[in-house]
Predicted model as a PDB file, atoms N, CA, C, CB and O in Angstrom, pLDDT in the B-factor column:
MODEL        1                                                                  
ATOM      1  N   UNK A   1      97.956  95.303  98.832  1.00 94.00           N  
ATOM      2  CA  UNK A   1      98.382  96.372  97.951  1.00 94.00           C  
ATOM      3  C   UNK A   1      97.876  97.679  98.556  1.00 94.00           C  
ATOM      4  CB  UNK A   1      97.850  96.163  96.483  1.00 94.00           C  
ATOM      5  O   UNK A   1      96.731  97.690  99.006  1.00 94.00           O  
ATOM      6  N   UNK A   2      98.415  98.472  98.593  1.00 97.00           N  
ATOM      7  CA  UNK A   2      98.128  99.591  99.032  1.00 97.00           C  
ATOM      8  C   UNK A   2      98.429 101.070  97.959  1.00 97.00           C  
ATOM      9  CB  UNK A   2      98.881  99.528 100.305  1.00 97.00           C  
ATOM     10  O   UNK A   2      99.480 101.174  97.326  1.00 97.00           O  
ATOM     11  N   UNK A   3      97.553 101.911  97.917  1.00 97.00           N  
ATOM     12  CA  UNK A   3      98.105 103.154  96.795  1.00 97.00           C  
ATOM     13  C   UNK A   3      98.118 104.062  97.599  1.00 97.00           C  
ATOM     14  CB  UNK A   3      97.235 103.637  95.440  1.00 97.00           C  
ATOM     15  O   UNK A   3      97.420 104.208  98.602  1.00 97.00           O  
ATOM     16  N   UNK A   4      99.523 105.192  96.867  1.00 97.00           N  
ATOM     17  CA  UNK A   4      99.250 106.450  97.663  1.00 97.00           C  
ATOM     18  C   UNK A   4      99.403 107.525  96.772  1.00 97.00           C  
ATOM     19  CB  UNK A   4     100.164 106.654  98.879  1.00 97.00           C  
ATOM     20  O   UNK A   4     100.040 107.284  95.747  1.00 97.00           O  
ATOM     21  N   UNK A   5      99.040 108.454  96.906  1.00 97.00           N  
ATOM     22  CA  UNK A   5      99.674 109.785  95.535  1.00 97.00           C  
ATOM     23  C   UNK A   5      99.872 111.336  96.274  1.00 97.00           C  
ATOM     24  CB  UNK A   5      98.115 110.134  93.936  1.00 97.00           C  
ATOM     25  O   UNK A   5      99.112 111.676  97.181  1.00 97.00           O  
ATOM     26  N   UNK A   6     100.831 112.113  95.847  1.00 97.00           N  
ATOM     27  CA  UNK A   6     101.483 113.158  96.312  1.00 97.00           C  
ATOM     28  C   UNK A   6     100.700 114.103  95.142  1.00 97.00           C  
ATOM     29  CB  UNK A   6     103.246 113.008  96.374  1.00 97.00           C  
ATOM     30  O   UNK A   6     100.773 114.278  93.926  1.00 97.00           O  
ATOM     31  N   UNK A   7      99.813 114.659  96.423  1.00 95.00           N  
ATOM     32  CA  UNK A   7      99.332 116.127  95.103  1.00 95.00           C  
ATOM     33  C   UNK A   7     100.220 117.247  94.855  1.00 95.00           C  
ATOM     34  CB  UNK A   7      97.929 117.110  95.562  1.00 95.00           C  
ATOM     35  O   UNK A   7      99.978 117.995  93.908  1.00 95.00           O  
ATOM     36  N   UNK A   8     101.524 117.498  95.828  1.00 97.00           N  
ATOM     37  CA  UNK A   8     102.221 117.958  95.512  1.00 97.00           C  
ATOM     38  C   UNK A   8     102.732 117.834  94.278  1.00 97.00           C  
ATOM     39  CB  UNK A   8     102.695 117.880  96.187  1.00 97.00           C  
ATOM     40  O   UNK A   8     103.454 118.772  93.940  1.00 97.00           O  
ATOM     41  N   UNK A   9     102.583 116.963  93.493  1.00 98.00           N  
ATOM     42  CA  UNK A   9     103.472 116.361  92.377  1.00 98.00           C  
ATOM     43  C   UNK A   9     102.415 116.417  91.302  1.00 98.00           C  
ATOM     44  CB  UNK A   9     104.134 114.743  92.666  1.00 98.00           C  
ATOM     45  O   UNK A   9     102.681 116.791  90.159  1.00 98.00           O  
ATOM     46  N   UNK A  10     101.308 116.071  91.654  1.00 98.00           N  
ATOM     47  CA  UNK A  10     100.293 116.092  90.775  1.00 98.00           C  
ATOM     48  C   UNK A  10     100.306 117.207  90.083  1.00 98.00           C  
ATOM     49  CB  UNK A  10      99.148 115.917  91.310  1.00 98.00           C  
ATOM     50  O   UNK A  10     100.497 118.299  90.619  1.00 98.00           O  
ATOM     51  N   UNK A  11     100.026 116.993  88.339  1.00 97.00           N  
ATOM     52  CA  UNK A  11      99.833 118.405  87.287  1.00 97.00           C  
ATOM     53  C   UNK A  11      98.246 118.080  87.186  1.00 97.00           C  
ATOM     54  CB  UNK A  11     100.863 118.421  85.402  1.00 97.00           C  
ATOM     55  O   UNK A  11      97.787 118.944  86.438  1.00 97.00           O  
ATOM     56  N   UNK A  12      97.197 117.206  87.615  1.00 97.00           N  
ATOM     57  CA  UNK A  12      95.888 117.066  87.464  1.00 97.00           C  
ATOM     58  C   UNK A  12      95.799 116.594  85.523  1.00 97.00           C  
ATOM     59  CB  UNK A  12      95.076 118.716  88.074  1.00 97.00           C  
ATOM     60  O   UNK A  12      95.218 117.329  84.725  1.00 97.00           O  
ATOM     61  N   UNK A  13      96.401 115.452  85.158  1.00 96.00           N  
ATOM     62  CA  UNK A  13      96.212 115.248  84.048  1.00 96.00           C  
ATOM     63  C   UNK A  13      95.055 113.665  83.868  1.00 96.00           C  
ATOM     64  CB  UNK A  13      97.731 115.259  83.479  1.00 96.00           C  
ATOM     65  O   UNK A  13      94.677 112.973  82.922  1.00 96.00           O  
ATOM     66  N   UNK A  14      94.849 113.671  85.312  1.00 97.00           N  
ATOM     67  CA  UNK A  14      93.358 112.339  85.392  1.00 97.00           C  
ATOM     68  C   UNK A  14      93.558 111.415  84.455  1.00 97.00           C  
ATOM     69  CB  UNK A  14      91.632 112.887  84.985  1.00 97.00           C  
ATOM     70  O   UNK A  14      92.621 111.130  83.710  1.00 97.00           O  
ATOM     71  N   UNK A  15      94.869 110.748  84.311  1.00 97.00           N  
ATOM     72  CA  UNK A  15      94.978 109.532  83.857  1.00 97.00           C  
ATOM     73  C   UNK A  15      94.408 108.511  85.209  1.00 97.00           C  
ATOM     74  CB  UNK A  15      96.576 109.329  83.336  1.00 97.00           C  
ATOM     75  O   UNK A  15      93.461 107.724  85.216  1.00 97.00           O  
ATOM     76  N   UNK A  16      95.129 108.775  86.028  1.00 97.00           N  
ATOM     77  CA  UNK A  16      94.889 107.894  87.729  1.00 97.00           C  
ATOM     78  C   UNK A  16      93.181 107.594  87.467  1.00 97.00           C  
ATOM     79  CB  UNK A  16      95.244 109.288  89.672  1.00 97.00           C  
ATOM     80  O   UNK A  16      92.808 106.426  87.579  1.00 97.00           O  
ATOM     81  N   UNK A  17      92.646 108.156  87.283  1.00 98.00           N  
ATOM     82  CA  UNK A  17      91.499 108.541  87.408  1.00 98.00           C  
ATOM     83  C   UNK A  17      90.169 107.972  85.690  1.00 98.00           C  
ATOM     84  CB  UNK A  17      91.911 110.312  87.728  1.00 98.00           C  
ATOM     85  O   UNK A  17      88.974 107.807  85.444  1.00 98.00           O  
ATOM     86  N   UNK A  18      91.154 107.925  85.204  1.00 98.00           N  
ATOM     87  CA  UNK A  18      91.117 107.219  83.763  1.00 98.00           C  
ATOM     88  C   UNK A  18      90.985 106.065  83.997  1.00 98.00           C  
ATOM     89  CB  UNK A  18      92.232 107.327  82.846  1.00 98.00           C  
ATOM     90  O   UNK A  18      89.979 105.449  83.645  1.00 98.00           O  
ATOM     91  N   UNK A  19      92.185 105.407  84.780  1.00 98.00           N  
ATOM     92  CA  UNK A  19      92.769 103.771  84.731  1.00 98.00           C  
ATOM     93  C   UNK A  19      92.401 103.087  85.638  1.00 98.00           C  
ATOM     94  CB  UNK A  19      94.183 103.509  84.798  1.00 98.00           C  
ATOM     95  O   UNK A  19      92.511 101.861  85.646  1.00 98.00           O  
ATOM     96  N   UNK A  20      91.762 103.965  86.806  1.00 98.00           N  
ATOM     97  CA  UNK A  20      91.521 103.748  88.093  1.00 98.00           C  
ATOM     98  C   UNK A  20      90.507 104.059  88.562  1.00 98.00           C  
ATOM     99  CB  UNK A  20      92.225 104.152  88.742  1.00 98.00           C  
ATOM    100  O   UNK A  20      90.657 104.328  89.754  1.00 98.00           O  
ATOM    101  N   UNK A  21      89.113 104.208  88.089  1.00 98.00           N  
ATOM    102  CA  UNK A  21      88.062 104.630  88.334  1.00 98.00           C  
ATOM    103  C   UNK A  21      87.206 104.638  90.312  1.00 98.00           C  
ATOM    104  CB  UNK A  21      87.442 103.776  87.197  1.00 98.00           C  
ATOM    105  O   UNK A  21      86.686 105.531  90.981  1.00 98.00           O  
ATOM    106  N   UNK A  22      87.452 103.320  90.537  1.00 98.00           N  
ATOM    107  CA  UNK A  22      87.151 103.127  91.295  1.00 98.00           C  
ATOM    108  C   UNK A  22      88.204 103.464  92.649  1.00 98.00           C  
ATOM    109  CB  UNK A  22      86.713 102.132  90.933  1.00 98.00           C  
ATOM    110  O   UNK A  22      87.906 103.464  93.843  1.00 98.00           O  
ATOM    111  N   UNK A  23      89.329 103.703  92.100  1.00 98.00           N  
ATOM    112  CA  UNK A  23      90.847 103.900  93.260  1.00 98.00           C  
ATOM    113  C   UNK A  23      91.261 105.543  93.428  1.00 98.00           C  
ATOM    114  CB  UNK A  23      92.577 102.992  92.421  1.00 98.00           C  
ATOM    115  O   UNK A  23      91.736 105.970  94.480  1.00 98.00           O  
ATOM    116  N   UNK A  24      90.994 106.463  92.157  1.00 98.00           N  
ATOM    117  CA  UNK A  24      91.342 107.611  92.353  1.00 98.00           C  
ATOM    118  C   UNK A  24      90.000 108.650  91.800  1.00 98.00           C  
ATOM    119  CB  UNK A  24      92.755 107.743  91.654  1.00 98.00           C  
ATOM    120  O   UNK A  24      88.866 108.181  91.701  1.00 98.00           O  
ATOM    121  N   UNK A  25      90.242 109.794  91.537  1.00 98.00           N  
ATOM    122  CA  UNK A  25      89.465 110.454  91.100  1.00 98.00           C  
ATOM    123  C   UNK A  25      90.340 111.857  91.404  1.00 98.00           C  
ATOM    124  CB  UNK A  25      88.077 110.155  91.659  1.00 98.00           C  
ATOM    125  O   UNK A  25      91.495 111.846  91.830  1.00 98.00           O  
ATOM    126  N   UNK A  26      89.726 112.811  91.166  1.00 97.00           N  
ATOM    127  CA  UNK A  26      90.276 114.306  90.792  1.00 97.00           C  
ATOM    128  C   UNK A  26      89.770 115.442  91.678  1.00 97.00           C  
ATOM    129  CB  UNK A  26      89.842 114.716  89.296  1.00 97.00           C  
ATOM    130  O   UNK A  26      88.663 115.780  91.261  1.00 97.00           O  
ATOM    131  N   UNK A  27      90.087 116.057  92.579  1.00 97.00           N  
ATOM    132  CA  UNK A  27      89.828 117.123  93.334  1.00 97.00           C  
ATOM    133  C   UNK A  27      88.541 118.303  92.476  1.00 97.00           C  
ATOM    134  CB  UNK A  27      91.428 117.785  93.607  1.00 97.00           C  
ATOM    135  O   UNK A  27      89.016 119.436  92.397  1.00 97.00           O  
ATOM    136  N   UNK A  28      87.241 118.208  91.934  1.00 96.00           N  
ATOM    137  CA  UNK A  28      86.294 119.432  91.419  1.00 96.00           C  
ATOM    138  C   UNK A  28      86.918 120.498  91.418  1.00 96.00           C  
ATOM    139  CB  UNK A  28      85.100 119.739  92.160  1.00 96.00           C  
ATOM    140  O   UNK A  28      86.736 121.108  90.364  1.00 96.00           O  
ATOM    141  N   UNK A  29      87.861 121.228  92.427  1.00 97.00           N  
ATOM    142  CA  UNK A  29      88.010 122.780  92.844  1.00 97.00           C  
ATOM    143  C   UNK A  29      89.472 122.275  92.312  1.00 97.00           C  
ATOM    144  CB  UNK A  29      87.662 123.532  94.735  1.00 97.00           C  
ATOM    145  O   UNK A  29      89.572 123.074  91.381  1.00 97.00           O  
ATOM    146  N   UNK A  30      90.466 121.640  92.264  1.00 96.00           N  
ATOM    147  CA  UNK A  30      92.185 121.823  91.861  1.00 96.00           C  
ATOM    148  C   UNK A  30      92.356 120.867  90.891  1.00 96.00           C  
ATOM    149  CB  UNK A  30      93.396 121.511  93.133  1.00 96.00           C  
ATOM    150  O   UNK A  30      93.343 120.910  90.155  1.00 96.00           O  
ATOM    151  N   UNK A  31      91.624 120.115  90.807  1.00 96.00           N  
ATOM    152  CA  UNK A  31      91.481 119.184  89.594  1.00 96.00           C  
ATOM    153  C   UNK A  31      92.895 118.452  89.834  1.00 96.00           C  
ATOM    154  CB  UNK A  31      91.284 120.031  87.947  1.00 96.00           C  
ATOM    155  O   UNK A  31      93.566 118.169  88.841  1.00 96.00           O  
ATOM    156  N   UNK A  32      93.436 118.092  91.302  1.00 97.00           N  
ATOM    157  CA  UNK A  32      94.157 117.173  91.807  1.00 97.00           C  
ATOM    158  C   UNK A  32      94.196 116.085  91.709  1.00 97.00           C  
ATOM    159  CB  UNK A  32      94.173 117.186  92.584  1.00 97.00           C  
ATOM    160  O   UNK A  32      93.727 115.888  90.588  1.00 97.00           O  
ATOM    161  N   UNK A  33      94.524 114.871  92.260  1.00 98.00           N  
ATOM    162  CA  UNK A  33      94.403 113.431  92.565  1.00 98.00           C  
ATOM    163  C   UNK A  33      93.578 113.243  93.982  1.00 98.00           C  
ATOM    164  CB  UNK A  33      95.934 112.762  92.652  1.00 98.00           C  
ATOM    165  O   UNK A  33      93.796 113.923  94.984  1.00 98.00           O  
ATOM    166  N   UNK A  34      92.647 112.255  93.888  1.00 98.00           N  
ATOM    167  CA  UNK A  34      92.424 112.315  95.303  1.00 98.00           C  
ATOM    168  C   UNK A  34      92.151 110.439  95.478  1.00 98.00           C  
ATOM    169  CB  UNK A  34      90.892 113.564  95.759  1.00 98.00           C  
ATOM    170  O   UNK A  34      91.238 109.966  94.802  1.00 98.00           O  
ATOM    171  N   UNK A  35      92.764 109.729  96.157  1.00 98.00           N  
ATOM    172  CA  UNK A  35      92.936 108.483  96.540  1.00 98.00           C  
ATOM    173  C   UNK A  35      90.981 108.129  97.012  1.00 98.00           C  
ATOM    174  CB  UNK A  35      94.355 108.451  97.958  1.00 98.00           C  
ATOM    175  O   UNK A  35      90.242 109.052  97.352  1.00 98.00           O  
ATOM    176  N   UNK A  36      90.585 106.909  96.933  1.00 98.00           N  
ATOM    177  CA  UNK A  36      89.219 106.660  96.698  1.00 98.00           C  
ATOM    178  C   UNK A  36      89.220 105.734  97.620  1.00 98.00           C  
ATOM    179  CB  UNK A  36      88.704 106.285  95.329  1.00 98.00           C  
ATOM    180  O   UNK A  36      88.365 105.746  98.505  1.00 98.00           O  
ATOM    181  N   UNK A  37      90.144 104.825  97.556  1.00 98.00           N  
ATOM    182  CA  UNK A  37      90.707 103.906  98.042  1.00 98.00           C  
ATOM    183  C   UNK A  37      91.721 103.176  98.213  1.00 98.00           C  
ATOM    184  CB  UNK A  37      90.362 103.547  97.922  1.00 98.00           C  
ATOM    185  O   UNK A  37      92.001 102.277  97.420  1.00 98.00           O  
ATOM    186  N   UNK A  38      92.592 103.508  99.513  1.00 97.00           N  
ATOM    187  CA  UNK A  38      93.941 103.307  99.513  1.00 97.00           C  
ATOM    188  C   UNK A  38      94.914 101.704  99.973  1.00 97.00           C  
ATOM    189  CB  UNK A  38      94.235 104.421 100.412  1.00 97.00           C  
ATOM    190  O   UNK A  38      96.023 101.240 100.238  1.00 97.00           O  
ATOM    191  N   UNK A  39      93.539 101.427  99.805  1.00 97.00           N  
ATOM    192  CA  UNK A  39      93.609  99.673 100.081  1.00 97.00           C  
ATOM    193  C   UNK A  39      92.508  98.398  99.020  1.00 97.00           C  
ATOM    194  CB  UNK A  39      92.954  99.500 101.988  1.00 97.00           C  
ATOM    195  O   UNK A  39      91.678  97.572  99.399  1.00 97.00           O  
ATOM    196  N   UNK A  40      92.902  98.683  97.915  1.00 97.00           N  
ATOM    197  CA  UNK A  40      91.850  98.369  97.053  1.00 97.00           C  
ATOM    198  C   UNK A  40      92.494  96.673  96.780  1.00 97.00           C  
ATOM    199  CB  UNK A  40      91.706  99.598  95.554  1.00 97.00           C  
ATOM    200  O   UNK A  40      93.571  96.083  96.701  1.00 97.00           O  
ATOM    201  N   UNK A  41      91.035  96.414  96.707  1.00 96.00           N  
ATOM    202  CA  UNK A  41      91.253  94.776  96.036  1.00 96.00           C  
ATOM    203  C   UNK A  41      91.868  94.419  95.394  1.00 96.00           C  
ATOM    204  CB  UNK A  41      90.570  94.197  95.461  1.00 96.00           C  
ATOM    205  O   UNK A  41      92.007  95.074  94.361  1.00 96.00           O  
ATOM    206  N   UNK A  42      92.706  93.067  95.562  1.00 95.00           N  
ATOM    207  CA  UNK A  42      93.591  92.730  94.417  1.00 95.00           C  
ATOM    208  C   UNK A  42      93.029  92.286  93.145  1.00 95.00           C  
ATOM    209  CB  UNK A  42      94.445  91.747  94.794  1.00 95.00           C  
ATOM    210  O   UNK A  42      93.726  91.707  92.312  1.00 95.00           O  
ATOM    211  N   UNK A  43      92.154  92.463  93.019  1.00 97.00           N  
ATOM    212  CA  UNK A  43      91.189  92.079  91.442  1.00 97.00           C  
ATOM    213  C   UNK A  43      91.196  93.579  90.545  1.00 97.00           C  
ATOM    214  CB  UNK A  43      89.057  91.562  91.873  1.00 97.00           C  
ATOM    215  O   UNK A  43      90.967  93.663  89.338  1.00 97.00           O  
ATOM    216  N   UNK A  44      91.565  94.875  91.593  1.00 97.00           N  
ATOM    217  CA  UNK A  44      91.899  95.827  91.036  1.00 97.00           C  
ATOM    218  C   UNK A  44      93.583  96.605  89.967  1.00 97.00           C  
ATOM    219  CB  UNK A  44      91.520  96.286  92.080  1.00 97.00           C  
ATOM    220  O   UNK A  44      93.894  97.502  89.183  1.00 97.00           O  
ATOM    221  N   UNK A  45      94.247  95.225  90.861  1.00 96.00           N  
ATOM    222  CA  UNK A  45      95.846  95.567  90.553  1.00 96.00           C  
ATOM    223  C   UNK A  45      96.022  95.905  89.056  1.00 96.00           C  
ATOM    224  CB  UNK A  45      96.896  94.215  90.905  1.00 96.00           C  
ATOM    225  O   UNK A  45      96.331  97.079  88.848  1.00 96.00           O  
ATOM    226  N   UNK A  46      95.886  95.101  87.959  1.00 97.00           N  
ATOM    227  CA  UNK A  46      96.025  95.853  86.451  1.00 97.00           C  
ATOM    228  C   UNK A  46      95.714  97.214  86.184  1.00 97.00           C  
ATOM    229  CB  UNK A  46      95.195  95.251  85.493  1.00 97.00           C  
ATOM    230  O   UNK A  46      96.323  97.901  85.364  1.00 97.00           O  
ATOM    231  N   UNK A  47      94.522  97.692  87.057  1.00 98.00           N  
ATOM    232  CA  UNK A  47      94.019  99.312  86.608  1.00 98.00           C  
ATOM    233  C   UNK A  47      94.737  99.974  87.487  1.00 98.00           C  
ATOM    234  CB  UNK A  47      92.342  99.804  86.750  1.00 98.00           C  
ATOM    235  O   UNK A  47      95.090 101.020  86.943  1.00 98.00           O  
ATOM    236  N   UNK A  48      95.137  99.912  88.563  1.00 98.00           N  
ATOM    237  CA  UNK A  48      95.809 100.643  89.365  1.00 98.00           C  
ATOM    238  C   UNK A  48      97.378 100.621  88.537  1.00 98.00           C  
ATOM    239  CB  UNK A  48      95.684 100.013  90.946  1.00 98.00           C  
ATOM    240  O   UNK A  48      97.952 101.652  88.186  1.00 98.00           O  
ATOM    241  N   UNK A  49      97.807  99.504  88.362  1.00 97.00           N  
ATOM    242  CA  UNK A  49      98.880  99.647  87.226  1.00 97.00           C  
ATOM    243  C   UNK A  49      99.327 100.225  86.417  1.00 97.00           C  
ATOM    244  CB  UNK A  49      98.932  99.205  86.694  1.00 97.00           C  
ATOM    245  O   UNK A  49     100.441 100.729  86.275  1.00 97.00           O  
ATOM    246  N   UNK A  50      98.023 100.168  85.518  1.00 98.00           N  
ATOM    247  CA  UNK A  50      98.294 101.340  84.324  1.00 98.00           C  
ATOM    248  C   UNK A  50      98.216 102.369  85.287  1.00 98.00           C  
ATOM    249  CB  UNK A  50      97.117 101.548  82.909  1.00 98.00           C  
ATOM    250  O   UNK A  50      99.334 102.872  85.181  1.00 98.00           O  
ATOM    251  N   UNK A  51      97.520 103.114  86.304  1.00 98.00           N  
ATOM    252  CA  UNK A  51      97.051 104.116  86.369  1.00 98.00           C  
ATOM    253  C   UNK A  51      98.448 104.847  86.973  1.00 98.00           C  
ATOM    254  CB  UNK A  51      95.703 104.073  87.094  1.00 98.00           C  
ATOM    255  O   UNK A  51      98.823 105.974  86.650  1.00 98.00           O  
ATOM    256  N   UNK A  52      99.211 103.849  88.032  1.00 97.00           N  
ATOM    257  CA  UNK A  52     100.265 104.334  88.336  1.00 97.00           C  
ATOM    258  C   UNK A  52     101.943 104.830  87.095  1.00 97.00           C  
ATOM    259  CB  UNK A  52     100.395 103.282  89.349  1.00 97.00           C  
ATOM    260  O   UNK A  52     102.754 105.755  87.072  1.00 97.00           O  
ATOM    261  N   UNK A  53     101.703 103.593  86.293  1.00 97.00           N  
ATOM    262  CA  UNK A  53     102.698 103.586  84.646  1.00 97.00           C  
ATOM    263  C   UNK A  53     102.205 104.951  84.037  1.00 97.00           C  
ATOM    264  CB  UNK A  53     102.217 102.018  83.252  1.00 97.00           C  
ATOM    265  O   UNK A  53     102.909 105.948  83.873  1.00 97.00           O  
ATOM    266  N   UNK A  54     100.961 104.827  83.751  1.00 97.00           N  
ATOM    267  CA  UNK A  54     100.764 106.106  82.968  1.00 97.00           C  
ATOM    268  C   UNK A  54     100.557 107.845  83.754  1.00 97.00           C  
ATOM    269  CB  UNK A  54      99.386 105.708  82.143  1.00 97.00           C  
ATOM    270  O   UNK A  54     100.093 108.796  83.126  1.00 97.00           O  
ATOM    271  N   UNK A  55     100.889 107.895  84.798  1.00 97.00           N  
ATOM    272  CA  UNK A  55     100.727 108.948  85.300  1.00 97.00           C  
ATOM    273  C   UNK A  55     101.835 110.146  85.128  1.00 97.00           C  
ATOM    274  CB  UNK A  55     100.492 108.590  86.473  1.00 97.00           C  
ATOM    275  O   UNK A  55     102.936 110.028  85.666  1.00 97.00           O  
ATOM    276  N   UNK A  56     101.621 110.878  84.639  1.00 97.00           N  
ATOM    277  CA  UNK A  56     102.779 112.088  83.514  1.00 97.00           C  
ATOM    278  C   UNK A  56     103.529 112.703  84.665  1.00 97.00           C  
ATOM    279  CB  UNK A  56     101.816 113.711  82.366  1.00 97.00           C  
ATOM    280  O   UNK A  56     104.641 113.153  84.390  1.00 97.00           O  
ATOM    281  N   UNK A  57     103.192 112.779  85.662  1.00 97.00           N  
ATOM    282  CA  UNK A  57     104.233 113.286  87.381  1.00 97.00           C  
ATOM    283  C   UNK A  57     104.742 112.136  87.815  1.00 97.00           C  
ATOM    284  CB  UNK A  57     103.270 113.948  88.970  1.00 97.00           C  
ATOM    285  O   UNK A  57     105.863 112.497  88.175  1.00 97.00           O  
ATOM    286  N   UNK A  58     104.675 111.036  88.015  1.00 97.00           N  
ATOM    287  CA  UNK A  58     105.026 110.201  89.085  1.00 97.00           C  
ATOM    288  C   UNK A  58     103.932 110.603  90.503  1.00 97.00           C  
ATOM    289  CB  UNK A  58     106.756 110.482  89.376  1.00 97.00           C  
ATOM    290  O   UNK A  58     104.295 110.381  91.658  1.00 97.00           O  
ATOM    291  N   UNK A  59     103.076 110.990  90.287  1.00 98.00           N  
ATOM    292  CA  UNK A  59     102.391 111.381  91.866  1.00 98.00           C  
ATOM    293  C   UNK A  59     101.644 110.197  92.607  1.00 98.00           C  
ATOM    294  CB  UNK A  59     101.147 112.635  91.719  1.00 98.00           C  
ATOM    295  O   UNK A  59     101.270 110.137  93.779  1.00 98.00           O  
ATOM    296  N   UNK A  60     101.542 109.307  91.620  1.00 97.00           N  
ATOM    297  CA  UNK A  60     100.850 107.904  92.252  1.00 97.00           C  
ATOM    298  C   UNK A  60     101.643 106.816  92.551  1.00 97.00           C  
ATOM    299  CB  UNK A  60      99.873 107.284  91.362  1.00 97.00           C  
ATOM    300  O   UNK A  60     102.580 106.381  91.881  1.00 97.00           O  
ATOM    301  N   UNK A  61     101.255 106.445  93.490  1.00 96.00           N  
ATOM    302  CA  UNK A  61     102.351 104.833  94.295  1.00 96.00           C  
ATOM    303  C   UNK A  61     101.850 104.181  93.685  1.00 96.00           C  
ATOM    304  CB  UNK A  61     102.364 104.115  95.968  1.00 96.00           C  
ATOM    305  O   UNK A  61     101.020 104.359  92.793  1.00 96.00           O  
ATOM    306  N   UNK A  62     102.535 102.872  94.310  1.00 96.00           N  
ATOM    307  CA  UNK A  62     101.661 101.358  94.274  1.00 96.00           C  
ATOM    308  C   UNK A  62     102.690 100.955  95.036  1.00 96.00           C  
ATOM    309  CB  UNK A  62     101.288 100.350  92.729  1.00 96.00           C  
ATOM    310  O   UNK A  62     103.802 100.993  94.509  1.00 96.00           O  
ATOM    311  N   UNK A  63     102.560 100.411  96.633  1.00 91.00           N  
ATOM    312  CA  UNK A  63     103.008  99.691  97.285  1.00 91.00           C  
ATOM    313  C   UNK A  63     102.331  98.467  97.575  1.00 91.00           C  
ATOM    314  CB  UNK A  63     103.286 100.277  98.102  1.00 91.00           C  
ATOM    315  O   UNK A  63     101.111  98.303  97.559  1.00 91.00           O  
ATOM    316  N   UNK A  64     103.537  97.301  97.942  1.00 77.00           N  
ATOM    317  CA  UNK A  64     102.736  96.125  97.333  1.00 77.00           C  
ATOM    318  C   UNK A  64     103.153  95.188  95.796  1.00 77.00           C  
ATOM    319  CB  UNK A  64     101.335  96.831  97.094  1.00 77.00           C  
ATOM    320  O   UNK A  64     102.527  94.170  95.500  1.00 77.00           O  
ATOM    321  N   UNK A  65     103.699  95.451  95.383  1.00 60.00           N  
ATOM    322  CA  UNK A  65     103.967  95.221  93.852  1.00 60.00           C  
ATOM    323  C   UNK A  65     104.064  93.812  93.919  1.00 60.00           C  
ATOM    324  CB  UNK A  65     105.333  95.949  93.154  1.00 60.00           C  
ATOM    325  O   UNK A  65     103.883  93.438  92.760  1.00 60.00           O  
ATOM    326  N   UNK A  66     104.171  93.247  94.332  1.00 52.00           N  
ATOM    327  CA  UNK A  66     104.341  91.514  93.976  1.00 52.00           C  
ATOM    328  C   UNK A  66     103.180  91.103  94.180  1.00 52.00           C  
ATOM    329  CB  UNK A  66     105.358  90.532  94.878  1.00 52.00           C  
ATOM    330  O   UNK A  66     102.327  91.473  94.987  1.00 52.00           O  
ATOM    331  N   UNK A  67     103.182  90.065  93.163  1.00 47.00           N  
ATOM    332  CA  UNK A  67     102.049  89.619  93.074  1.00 47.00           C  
ATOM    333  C   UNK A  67     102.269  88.131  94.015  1.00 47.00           C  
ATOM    334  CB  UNK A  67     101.609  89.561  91.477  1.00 47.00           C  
ATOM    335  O   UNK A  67     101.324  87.358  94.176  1.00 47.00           O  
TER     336      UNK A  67                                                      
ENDMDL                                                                          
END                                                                             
Protein backbone atom coordinates (compact mmCIF):
# COMPACT_ATOMS: atom_id res chain seq x y z
CA UNK A 1 0.00 0.00 0.00
CA UNK A 2 1.37 3.05 -0.63
CA UNK A 3 -0.15 6.88 0.23
CA UNK A 4 0.31 10.01 -1.48
CA UNK A 5 -1.38 13.58 -1.03
CA UNK A 6 -1.34 16.78 -3.28
CA UNK A 7 -0.93 19.93 -1.08
CA UNK A 8 -1.92 21.63 -3.91
CA UNK A 9 -5.39 20.43 -3.21
CA UNK A 10 -5.09 20.44 0.35
CA UNK A 11 -7.56 23.21 2.35
CA UNK A 12 -5.47 21.95 5.73
CA UNK A 13 -8.71 20.59 7.39
CA UNK A 14 -6.36 17.59 9.38
CA UNK A 15 -8.79 14.98 9.04
CA UNK A 16 -5.64 12.85 7.25
CA UNK A 17 -4.06 13.61 10.25
CA UNK A 18 -7.07 12.79 12.58
CA UNK A 19 -7.47 9.20 10.98
CA UNK A 20 -3.97 8.77 10.30
CA UNK A 21 -1.86 9.69 13.03
CA UNK A 22 0.97 7.83 12.40
CA UNK A 23 0.76 8.25 8.17
CA UNK A 24 0.10 12.04 7.89
CA UNK A 25 0.32 15.06 9.89
CA UNK A 26 0.02 18.90 9.01
CA UNK A 27 2.68 21.37 7.83
CA UNK A 28 3.15 23.99 11.62
CA UNK A 29 3.79 27.08 9.12
CA UNK A 30 0.66 26.17 6.17
CA UNK A 31 -1.14 23.87 8.18
CA UNK A 32 -0.88 21.52 4.93
CA UNK A 33 -0.75 17.71 4.66
CA UNK A 34 2.49 16.29 5.02
CA UNK A 35 2.89 12.31 4.29
CA UNK A 36 4.79 10.57 7.53
CA UNK A 37 4.87 7.63 5.81
CA UNK A 38 4.35 6.77 2.35
CA UNK A 39 4.64 3.10 2.66
CA UNK A 40 2.88 2.25 5.84
CA UNK A 41 1.98 -1.17 7.20
CA UNK A 42 -0.83 -3.03 6.23
CA UNK A 43 -2.14 -3.23 9.88
CA UNK A 44 -2.48 0.52 9.15
CA UNK A 45 -4.99 0.24 6.07
CA UNK A 46 -8.52 1.06 8.02
CA UNK A 47 -6.99 4.51 9.34
CA UNK A 48 -5.47 5.42 6.27
CA UNK A 49 -8.99 4.65 4.86
CA UNK A 50 -10.96 6.72 6.71
CA UNK A 51 -8.30 9.23 6.46
CA UNK A 52 -8.31 9.11 2.69
CA UNK A 53 -12.78 8.80 2.60
CA UNK A 54 -12.93 11.57 4.89
CA UNK A 55 -10.66 14.08 3.46
CA UNK A 56 -12.93 17.38 2.37
CA UNK A 57 -10.31 18.02 -0.99
CA UNK A 58 -9.60 14.72 -2.27
CA UNK A 59 -5.75 15.58 -1.58
CA UNK A 60 -4.96 12.12 -0.16
CA UNK A 61 -4.33 8.77 -2.23
CA UNK A 62 -4.33 5.35 -1.32
CA UNK A 63 -2.67 3.27 -3.88
CA UNK A 64 -2.84 -0.26 -3.36
CA UNK A 65 -6.52 -0.73 -2.52
CA UNK A 66 -6.98 -4.43 -2.57
CA UNK A 67 -6.72 -6.13 0.02
Amino acid sequence: MRVSADQGACIGGGLCALNAPAVFDQDERTGLVVVLDADPAEERRSEVEAAVRNCPSGAVRLQGQGR
